[in-house]
C-alpha positions in Angstrom: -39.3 65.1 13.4 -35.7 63.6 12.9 -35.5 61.5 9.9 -31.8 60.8 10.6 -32.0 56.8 10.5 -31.0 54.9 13.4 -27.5 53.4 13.8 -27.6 49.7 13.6 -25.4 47.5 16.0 -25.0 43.5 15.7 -23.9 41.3 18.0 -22.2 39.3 15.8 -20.8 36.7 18.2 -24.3 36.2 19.3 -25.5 35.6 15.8 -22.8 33.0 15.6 -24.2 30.6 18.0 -27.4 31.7 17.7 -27.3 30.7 14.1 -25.0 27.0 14.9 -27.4 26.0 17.9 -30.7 27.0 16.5 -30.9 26.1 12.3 -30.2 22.9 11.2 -26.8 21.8 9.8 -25.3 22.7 6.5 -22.7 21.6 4.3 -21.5 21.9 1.2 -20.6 19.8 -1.3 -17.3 19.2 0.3 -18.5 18.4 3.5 -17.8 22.1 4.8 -20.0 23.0 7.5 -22.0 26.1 6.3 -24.7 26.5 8.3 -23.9 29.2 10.9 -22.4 31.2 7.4 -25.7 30.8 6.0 -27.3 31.8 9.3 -25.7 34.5 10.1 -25.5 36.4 6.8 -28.7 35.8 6.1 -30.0 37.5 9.5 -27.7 40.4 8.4 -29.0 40.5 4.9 -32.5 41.4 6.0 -31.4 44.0 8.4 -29.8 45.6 5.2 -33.1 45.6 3.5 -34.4 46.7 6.6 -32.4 49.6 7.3 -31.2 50.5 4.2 -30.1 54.0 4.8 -28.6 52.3 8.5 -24.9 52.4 9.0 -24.9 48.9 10.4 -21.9 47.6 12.5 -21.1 44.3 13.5 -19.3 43.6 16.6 -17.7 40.7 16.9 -15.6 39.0 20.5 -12.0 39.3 19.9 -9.7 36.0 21.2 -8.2 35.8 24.6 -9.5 37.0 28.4 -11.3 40.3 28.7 -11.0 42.2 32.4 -14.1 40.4 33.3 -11.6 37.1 33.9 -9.2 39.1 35.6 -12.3 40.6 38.0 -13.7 36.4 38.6 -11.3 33.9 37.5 -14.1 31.1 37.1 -16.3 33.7 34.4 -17.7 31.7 31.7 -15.7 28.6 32.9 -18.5 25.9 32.7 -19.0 27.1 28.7 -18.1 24.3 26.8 -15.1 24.7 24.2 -16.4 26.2 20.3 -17.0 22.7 18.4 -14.5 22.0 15.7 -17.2 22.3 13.0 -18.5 26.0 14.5 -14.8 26.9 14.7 -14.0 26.7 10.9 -17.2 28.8 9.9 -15.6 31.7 11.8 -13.4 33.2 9.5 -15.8 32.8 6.4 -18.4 34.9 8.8 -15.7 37.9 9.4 -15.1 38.1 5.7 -18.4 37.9 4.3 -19.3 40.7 6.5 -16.4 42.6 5.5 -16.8 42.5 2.2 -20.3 43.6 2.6 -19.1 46.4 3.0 -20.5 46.6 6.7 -18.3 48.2 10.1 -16.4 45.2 11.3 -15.4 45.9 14.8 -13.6 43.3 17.0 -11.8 45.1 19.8 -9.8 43.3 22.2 -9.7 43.5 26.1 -13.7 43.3 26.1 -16.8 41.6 25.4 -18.8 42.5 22.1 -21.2 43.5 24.5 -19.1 46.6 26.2 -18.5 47.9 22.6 -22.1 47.8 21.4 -23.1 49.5 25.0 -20.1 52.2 24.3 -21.0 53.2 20.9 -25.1 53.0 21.7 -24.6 55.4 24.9 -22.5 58.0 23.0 -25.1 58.0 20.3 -28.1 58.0 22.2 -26.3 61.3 24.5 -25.9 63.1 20.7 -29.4 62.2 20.7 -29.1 59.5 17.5 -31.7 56.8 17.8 -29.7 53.1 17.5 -31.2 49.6 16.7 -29.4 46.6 18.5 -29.8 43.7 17.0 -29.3 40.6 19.1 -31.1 37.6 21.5 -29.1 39.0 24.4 -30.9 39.5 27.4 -28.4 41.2 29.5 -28.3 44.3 26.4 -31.9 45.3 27.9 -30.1 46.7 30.4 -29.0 49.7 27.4 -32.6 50.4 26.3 -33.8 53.9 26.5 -35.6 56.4 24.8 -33.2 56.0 22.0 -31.8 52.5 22.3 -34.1 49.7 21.2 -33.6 46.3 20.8 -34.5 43.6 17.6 -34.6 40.3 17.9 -34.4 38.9 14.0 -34.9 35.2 15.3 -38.1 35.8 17.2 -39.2 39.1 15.0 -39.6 41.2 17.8 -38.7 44.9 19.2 -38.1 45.7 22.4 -38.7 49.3 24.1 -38.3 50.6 27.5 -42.3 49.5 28.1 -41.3 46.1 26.5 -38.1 45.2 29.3 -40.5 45.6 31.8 -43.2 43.6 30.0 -40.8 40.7 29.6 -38.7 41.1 32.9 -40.8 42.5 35.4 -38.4 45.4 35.8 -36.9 48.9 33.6 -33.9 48.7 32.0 -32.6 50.9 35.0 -32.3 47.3 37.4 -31.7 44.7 34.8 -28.1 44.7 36.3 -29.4 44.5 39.8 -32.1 41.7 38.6 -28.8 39.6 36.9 -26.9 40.7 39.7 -29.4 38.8 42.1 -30.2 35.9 39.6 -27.4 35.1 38.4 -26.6 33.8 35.0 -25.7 29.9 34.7 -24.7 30.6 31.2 -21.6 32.9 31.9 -21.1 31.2 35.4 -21.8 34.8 37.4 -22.6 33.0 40.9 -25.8 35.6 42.1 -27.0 35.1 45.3 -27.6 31.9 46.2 -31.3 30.5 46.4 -32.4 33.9 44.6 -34.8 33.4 41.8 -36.4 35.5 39.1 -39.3 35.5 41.5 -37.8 36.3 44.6 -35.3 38.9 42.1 -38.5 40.7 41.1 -39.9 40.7 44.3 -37.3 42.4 46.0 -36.7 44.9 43.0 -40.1 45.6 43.1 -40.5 45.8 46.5 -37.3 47.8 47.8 -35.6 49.3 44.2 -31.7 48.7 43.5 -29.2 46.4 44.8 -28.1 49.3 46.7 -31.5 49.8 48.3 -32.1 46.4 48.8 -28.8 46.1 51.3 -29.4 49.6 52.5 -32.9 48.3 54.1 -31.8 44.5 54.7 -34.1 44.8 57.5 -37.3 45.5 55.3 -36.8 42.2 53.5 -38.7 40.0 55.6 -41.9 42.6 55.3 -41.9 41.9 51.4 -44.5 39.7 50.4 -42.9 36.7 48.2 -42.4 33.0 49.8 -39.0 32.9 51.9 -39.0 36.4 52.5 -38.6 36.2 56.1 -35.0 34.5 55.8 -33.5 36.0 53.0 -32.3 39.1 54.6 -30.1 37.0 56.4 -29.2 35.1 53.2 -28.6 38.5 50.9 -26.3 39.5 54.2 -24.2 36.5 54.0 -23.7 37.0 50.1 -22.8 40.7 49.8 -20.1 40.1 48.3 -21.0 37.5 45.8 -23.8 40.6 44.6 -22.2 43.2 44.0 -19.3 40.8 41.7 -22.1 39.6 39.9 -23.4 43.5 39.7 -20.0 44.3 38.5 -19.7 41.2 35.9 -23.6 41.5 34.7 -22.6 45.5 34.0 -22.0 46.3 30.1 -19.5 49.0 30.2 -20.3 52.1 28.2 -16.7 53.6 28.3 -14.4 51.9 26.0 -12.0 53.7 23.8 -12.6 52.9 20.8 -10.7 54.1 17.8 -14.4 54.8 15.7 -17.3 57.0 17.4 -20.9 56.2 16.2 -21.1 59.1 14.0 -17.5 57.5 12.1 -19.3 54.3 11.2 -20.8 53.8 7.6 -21.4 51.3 5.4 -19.1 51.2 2.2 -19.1 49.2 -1.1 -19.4 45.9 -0.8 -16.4 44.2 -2.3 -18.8 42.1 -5.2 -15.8 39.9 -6.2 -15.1 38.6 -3.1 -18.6 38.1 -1.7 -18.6 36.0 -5.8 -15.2 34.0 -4.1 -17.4 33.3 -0.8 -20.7 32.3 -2.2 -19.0 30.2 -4.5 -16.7 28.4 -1.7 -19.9 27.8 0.7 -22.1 26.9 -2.5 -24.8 29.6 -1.7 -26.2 29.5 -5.3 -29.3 31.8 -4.5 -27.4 35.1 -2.8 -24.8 34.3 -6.5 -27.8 35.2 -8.7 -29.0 37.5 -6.5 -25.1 39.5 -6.9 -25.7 38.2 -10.9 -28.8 40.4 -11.2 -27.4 42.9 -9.5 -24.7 43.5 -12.3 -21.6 41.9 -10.5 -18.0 42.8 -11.6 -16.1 39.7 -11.5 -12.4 39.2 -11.0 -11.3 38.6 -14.5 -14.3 40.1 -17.4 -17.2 42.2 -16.6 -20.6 41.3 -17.2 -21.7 41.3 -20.8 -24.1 40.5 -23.1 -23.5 38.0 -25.7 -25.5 37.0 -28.8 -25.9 32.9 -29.0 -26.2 30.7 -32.1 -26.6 27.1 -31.1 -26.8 24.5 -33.6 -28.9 21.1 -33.2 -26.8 18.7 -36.0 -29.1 16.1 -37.3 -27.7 15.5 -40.9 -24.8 14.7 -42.4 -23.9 17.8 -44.4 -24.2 20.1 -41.3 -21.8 17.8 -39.6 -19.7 18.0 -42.5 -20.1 21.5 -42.7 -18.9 21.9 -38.9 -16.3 19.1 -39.2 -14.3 22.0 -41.8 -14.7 24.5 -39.4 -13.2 22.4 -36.6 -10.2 21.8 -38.7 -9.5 25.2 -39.8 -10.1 26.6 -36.1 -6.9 27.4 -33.7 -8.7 26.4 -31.0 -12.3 24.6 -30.1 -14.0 23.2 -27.2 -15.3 20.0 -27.1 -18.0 18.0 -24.8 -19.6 14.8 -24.5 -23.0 14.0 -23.0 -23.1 10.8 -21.3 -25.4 8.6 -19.4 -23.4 8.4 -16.2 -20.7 10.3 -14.2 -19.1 7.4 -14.0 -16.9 6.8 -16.9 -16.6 2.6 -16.8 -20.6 2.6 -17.5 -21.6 6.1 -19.7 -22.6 6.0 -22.9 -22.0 8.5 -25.5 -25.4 10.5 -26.1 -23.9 13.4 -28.0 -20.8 15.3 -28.5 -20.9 18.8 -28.3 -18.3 22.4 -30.1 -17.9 25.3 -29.9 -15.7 27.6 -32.0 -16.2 31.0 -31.6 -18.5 32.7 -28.8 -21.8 32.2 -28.8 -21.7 29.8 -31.2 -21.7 26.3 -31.1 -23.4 23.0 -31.8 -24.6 19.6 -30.3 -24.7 16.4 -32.7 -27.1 14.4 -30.7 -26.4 10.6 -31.2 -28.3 8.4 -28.6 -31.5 10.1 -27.5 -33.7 6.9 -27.2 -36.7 8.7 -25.6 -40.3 7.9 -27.4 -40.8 10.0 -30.4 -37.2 11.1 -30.2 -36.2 12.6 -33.7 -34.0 10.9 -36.2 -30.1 11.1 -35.1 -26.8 10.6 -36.7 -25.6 6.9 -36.5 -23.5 7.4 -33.2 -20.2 5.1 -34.2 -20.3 6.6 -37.5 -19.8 10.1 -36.3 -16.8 9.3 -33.5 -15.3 7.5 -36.5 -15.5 10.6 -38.5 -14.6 12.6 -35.6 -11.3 10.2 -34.4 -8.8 11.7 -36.9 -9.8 15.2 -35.2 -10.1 14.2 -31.7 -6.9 12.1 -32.2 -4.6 14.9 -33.5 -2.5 16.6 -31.5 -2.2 19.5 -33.5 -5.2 20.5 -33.4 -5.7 22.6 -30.0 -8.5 21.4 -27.6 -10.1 22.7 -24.3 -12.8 21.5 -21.9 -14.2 21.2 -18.7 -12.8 18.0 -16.7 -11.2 16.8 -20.2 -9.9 13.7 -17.9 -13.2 12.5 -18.0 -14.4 12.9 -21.8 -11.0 11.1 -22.7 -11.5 8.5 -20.6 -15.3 7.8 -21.9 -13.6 8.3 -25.5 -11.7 6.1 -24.8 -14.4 3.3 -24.6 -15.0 3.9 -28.1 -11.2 3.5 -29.0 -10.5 7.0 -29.5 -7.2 8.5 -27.6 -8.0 12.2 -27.2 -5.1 14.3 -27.8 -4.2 18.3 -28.4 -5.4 19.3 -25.2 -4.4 22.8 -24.4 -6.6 24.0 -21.2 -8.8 22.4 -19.3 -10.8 24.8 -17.3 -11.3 23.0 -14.2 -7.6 22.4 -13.7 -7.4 26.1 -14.1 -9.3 27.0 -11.3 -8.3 24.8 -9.4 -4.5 26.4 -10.0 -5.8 29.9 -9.6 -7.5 29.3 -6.6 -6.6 25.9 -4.8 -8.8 26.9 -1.5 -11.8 27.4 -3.8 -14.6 24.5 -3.0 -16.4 24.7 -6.6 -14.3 24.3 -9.7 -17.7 23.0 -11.8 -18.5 25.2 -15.1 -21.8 26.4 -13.7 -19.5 28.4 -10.7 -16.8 29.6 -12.6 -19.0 30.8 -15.5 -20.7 32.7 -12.7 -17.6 33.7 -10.8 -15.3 34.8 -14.1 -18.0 35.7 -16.9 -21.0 36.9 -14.5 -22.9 34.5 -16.6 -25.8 32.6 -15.0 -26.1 29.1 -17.2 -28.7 26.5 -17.9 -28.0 23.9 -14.7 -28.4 20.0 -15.4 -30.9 20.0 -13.2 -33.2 22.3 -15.4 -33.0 19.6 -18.3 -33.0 16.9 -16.3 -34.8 17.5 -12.8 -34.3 16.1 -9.9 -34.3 13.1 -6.9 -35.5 9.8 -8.0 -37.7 11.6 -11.0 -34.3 12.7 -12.8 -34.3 12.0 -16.5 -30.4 10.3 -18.0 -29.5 12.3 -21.0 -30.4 10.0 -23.3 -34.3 10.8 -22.0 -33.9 14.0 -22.3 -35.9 15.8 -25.0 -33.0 17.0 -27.8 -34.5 20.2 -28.2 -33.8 20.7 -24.7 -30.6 19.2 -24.7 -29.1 20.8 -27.7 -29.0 24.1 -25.8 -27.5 23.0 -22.6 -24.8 20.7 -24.3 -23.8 23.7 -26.2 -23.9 26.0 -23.7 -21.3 23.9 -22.3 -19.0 24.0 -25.1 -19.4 27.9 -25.7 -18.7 28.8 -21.8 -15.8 26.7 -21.6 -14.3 28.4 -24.9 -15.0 31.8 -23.2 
């Protein structure tokens, strides 16, 4: 028995609207519409688990006519232009698969269809068994004993007993049973007043669309209702059935610059699928590449040992206040009770020195049995001289913030050197997250404790200040010690 595995071929452009038409919209933070990305990636990420020793393709239609418009001028016209917010999702699609390291094939002049038909014929002649994936009807015309087809939407496989179970007819007269029908959806005209009824009824009863107008005269024996007159009607449409035949046919002969046995999957390119996931905000498939020991753009993954300090008395403060003065460089934090900077209140300041270690002073945890805390206008007094002096270097996260809820408290912050979210936002303008949680993901491989794991979330979500401080303390510091990094 052959345990060569099968060759896998998508049809990626029907995944697109597959994906767009039939899951429910998505968008990300930016208002970015996401959801066919989502859709179609994930459909491709099961077939990798799947068919994981599968060299799996995705064909894609290219831009512009195909010989099909040259052969019926009015092809596809009634299809309805690609909606703005399906349009921009495109490119995002093409990349993600390429950097998944998958056969990206868009080849112009034809349909996707005609290249997944060419490369699934050769390969089913060298006797190589191929899976195509799509919701295509019209493919079921390639099944044989090698060529199946898999829907992923509905879950199902179809064989050469499973085309005639769900058309009536083998795979040898789906043309001639699309040829006779019609299809509404790519405007090929049929034969006027011909059903998938009256379609199988004549297939069944006489064979091919050549053997149906080779015994024109048996029609009217065939037992279906209107029988009697549609010899006359099928006469009068000849040619309109053997166009349809011609457009409803998947061509098999394309030259193609890759033959089936040329295509295999290559390395997928971890960085960039880091850049995409972080653009469309697909948090789950970024800690899936996390645990799968992703390389990122600018330091590889490592380990690093943390020491994070809870400061609760004076003399530790004290004790870190000397080390703030003495250090080159430190980050700094504040945890507030609001985003918005007119109405937060101070809950705790947070440093960090050197990596892995830093501390949070907690100052306005007002929860019930909240521990003991450090008078909070005592400690930005003792902190002003610091925070105030422009000689001693500074970075944060969104810095314009903390300076401006500082400022509430008459405290000008000053000596700032970097702010990481400006950074990103240099290095990679186009970029749709610049929060610390995506770029400690996308430069240090580092997954980090979210808000939302502190806090919650929806209506039930706790402010800071009700969050417990032993909970806290490692978050705020966190902060501090990923931004220094």
């Amino acid at each position: 028995m052959d345990s060569t595995p099968p060759i896998v071929l998508v049809d990626g452009s029907s995944y697109v609207y597959r994906a767009f038409h039939a899951l429910p919209p998505l968008t990300n933070s930016r208002g970015q519409a996401t959801g066919a990305v989502k859709g179609v990636i994930s459909m491709l990420r099961r077939l990798c688990k799947d068919y994981p020793q599968s060299p799996i393709a995705v064909v894609f239609d290219a831009k512009g006519k195909t010989f099909r418009d040259d052969m019926y001028a009015l092809y596809k016209a009634h299809r309805p232009p690609m909606p703005d917010e399906l349009r921009g999702q495109i490119e995002p699609i093409h990349e993600i698969v390429k950097a998944m390291g998958l056969p990206f094939i868009c080849e112009p002049g034809v349909e996707a269809d005609d290249v997944i038909g060419t490369l699934a014929r050769q390969a089913s002649e060298q006797g190589r068994d191929v899976v195509i994936s799509t919701g295509d009807k019209d493919m079921a015309q390639l099944v044989d004993h090698h060529i199946t087809l898999v829907n992923t939407m509905t879950d199902t496989v179809m064989d050469e007993a499973g085309v005639v179970d769900k058309f009536g007819v083998g795979p040898g007269l789906i043309i001639d049973f699309l040829a006779l029908m019609g299809d509404k959806v790519d405007n090929i005209p049929g034969v006027a007043g011909v059903g998938e009824k009256t379609a199988l009824g004549l297939l069944q009863g006489l064979g091919s669309v050549d053997q149906i107008y080779a015994d024109l005269d048996k029609v009217a024996d065939l037992e279906f209702r209107g029988a009697r007159t549609m010899g006359a009607r099928l006469a009068a449409q000849k040619d309109n059935a053997y166009l349809s035949y011609a457009l409803a046919t998947i061509k098999t002969d394309v030259a193609l610059d890759q033959t089936p046995e040329q295509l295999h999957n290559s390395e997928p390119d971890r960085d960039a699928l880091v850049d995409w996931y972080t653009r469309m905000e697909f948090r789950s498939w970024l800690e899936d590449l996390l645990q799968e020991g992703v390389a990122t753009p600018n330091a590889p993954v490592e380990t690093v040992e943390v020491c994070y300090d809870i400061v609760t008395e004076q003399g530790a403060l004290d004790a870190w206040l000397e080390r703030l003065w003495a250090a080159d460089l430190f980050a700094f934090d504040t945890e507030t009770t609001s985003l918005d900077y007119m109405e937060a209140q101070v809950v705790g300041v947070s440093f960090a020195i050197e990596q892995g270690e830093a501390a949070y002073v907690p100052l306005a945890h007002d929860y019930l049995g909240a521990p003991r805390q450090l008078n909070r206008e005592a400690v930005l007094e003792q902190l002003r001289p610091l925070l105030e002096d422009e000689q001693q270097a500074k970075v944060g996260q969104n810095l314009k913030y903390d300076a401006s809820v500082l400022a509430n408290h008459g405290i000008s912050l000053r000596g700032i050197r970097f702010d990481t979210m400006l950074e990103s936002y240099v290095l990679d303008s186009t970029a749709t997250r610049h929060d610390m949680d995506s770029l400690a993901l996308k430069y240090l491989g580092q997954k980090t404790i979210h808000f939302e794991d502190v806090a919650g979330k929806g209506a039930k979500q706790l402010t800071f200040n009700q969050i417990n401080v032993e909970e806290a303390g490692p978050y705020a510091a966190e902060d501090a010690d990923i931004t220094l990094r």
